[in-house]
N, C-alpha and C positions, 0 to 999 in steps of 0.2 A: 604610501600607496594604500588607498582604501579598498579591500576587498569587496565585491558584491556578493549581497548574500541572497542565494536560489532558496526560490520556494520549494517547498517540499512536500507536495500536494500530488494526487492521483491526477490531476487536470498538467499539471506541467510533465509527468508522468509521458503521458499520452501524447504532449506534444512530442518529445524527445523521441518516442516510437516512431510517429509520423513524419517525423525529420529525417530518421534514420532510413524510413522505407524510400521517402524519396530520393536520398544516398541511393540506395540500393537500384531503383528503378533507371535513376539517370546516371547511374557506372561510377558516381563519385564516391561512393563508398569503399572503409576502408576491412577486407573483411574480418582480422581479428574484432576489432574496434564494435563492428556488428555482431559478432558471436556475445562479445564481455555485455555490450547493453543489452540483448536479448538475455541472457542467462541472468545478470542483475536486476533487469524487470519482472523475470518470474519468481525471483526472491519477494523482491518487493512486494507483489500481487498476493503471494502464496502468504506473507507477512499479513496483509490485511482480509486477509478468508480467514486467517485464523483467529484475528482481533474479530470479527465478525461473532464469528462460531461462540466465542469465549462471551460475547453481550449478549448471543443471543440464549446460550446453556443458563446463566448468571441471573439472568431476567424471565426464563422459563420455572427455574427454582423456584424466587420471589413468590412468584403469581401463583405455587401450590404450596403457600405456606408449610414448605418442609422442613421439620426443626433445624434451628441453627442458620439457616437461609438469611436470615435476617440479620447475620455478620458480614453478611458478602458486599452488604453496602450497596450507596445507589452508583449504578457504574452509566455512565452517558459516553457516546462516540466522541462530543465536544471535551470533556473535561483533561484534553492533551492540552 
């Protein structure tokens, strides 16, 4: 049996939310099931604010040549 493998993207993210809301809206929804994905998405989200924060503290360094800065490396959003 071959598994499929889900993307792991902010974009399939989003769809799972709006899937979920329309559970929600047309009563097919099951409600623990809605609580675990809601609470799992704001992991998620709160996971990439802080990847965020960390490029952009990392890259504000850089740009005042403050000693040592220049071991932090070049860090890009891509290089996952």
């Amino acid at each position: 049996m071959k598994k499929e493998i889900v993307d792991n993207s902010l974009k399939t993210l989003r769809g799972f939310l709006f899937d979920e809301i329309i559970k929600i809206r047309d009563g097919s929804a099951v409600e623990k099931e809605s609580i675990a994905i809601s609470k799992l998405s704001h992991q998620i989200i709160n996971s990439y604010n802080v990847e965020i924060l960390a490029l952009k503290t990392v890259n504000e360094l850089k740009d005042k040549n403050i000693p040592l800065s220049s071991q932090l490396g070049v860090i890009n959003a891509n290089d996952k």
